[in-house]
C-alpha positions as CSV (number, residue, x, y, z in Angstrom):
1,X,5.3,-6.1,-13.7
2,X,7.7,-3.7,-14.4
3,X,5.8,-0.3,-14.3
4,X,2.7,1.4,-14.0
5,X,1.7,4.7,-15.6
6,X,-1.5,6.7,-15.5
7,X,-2.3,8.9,-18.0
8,X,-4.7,11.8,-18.0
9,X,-6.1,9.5,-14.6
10,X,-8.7,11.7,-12.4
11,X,-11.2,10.8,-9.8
12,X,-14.8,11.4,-11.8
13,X,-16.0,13.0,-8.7
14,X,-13.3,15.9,-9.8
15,X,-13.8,16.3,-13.4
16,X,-16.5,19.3,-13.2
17,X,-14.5,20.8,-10.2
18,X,-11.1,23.3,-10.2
19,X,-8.6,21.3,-9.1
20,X,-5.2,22.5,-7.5
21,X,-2.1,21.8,-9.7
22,X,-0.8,18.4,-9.5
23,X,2.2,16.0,-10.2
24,X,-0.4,12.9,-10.7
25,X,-3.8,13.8,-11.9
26,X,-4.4,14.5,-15.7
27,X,-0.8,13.8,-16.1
28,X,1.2,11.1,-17.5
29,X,3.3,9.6,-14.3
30,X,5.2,6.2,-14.7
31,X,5.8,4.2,-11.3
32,X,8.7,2.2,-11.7
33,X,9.5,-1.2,-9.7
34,X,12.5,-0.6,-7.5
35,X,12.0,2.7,-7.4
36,X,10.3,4.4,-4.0
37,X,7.3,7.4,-4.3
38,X,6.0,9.5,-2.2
39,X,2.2,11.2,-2.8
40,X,1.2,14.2,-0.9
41,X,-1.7,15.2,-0.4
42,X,-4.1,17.4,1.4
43,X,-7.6,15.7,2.7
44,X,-9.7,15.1,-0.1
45,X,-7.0,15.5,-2.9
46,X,-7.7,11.9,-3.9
47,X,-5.3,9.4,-2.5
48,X,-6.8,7.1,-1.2
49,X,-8.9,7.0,-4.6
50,X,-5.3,6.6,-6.4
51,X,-4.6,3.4,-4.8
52,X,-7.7,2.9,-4.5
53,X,-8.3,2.6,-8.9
54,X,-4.3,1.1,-8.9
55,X,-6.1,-1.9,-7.2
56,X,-8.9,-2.5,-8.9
57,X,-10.8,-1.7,-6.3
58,X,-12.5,1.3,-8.0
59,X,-13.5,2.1,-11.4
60,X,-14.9,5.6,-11.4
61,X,-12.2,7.7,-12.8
62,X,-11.2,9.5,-16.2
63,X,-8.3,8.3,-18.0
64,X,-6.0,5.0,-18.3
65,X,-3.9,3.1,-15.6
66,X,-1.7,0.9,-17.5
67,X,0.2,-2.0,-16.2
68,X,3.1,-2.3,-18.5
69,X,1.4,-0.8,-21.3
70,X,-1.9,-2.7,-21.1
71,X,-4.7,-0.7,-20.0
72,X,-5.8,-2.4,-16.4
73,X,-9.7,-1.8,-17.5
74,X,-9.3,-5.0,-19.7
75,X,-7.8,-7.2,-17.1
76,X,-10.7,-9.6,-16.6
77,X,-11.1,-11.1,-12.4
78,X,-9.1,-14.1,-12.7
79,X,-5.7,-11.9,-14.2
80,X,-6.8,-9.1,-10.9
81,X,-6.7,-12.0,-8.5
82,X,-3.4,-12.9,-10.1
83,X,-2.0,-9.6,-9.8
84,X,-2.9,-9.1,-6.2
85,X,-2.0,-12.5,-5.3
86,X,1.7,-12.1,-6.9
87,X,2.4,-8.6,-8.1
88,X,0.5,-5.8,-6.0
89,X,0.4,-5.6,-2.4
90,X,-1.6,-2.9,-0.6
91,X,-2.6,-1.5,2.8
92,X,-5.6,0.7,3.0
93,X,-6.2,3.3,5.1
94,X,-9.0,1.6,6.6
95,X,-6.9,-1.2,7.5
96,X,-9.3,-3.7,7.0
97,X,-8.4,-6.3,9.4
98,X,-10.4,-8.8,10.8
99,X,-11.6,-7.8,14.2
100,X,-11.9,-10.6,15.6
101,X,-8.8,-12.5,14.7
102,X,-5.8,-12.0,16.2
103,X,-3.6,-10.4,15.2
104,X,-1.3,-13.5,14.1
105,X,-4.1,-14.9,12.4
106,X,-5.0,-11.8,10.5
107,X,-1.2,-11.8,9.1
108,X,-1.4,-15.5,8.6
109,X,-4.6,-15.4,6.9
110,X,-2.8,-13.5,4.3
111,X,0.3,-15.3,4.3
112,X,-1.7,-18.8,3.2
113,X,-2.3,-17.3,0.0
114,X,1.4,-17.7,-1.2
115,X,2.7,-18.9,2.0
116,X,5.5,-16.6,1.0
117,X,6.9,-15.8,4.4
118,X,8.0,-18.1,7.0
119,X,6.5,-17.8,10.3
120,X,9.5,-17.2,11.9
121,X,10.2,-14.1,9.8
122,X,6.5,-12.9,10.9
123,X,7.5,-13.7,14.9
124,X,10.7,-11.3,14.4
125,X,8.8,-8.8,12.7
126,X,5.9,-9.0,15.1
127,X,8.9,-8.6,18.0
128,X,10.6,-5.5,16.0
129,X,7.7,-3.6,16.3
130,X,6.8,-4.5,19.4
131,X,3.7,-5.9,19.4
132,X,4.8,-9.5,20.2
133,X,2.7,-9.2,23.2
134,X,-0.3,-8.8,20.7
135,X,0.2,-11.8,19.1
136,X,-3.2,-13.2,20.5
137,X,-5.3,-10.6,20.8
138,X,-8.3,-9.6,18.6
139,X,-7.3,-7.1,16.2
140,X,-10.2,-5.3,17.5
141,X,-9.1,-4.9,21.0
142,X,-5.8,-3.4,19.9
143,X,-5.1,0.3,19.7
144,X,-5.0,2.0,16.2
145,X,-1.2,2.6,15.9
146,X,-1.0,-1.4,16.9
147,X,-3.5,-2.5,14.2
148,X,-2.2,-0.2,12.1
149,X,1.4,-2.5,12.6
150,X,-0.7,-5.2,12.1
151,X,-1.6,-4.3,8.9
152,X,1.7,-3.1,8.0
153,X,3.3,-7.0,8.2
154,X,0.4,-8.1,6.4
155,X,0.6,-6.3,3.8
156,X,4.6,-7.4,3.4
157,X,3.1,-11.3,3.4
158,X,3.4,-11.6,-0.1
159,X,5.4,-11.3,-3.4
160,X,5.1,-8.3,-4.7
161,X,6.6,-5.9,-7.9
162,X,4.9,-2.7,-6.3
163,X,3.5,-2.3,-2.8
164,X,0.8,0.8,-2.3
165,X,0.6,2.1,1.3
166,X,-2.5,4.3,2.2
167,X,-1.1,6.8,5.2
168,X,0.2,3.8,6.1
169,X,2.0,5.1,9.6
170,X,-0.6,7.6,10.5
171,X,-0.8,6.6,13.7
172,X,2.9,5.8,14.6
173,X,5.2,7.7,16.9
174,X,8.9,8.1,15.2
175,X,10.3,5.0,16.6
176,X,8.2,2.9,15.5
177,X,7.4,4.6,11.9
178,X,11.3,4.0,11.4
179,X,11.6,0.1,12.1
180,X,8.1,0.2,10.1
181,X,10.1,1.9,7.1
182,X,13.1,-0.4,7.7
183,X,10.8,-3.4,7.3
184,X,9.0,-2.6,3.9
185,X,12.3,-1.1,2.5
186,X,14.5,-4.6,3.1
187,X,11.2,-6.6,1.9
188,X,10.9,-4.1,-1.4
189,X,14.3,-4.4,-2.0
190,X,14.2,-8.3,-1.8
191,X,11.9,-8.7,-4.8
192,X,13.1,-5.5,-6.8
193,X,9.9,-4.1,-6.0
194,X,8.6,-0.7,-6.0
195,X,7.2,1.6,-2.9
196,X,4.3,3.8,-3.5
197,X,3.1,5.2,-0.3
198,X,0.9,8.2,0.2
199,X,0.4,10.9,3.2
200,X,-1.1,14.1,4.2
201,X,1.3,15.0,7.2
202,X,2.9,11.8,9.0
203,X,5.0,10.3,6.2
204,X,6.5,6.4,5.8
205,X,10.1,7.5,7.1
206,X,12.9,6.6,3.5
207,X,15.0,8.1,1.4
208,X,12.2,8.6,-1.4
209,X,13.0,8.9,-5.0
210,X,10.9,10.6,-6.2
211,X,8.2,12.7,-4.0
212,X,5.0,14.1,-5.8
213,X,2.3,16.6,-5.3
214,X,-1.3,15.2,-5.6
């Protein structure tokens, strides 16, 4: 997949409100893989629910998303399985890990589905951001910004053309938020893919292309 664009897109739960001015909604914004985004927002400006309708995940909005020029409402489940499986990658802001899994086998859970990355390349990223200690534990026993690490090397487990990132180091102090850039960066730029990542203070730490105002 080689881009996505929305055009006129808005949350349905905004259509009978004001909203503030925005690069994004009721616009027409192309995302373009190998290029890297950044989308700011204030609470409640509709992030979340940006990824959120990019994934499938949620219907109720205004407008078109169009991946490469095919309107994503006509994709039926078996080509949205396809594209998650091969094309989009994407950590919520909820996380959505396993609790009681480890944390190994919450990344390896998701790494079975392609077996895209080998476990050796997990271990070293595990190591990097220093939570090779936590290989064992339950997800649920770990702090947030840990889980929240967790998460971020799952979400890398895959082939992907664009990769969406929900306030994805929220919880991360600055050494950690740069080896967690570092890592989806040199994965992105692997596969040519694209970096869409969204915050409303604490932002992923790149170079961003292109940075836009939800």
């Amino acid at each position: 997949m080689k881009t996505i664009t929305l055009e006129s897109t808005l949350p349905r739960v905004f259509v009978n409100e004001r909203i503030p001015a925005s690069d994004v909604w009721q616009r027409r914004i192309e995302f373009e893989r190998g290029k890297s985004y950044l989308v700011e927002a204030t609470s409640g400006g509709g992030k979340s629910s940006m990824c959120s309708f990019i994934f499938g995940a949620r219907t109720d909005y205004e407008g078109r998303i169009l991946f490469d020029g095919r309107d994503s409402r006509d994709l039926q489940m078996g080509e949205w399985l396809s594209l998650r499986r091969t094309s989009l990658a994407y950590l919520p802001q909820e996380l959505s890990l396993f609790a009681e899994l480890s944390a190994f086998e919450n990344i390896k859970l998701k790494n079975q589905l392609t077996d895209h990355i080998p476990e050796e390349r997990i271990e070293e990223w595990l190591d990097r951001l220093g939570i090779s200690s936590r290989r064992n534990y339950p997800a649920g026993r770990m702090s947030i910004g840990q889980q929240q690490r967790v998460a971020i090397i799952r979400s890398i487990c895959q082939p992907f053309d664009f990769i969406l990132l929900d306030e994805p180091v929220s919880h991360l102090d600055a050494v950690n938020n740069r080896v967690a850039a570092s890592l989806i960066v040199e994965e992105a730029a692997r596969q040519g893919a694209a970096i869409i990542s969204t915050s409303v203070g604490n932002h992923l730490d790149l170079d961003y292309d292109f940075r836009l105002k939800l």
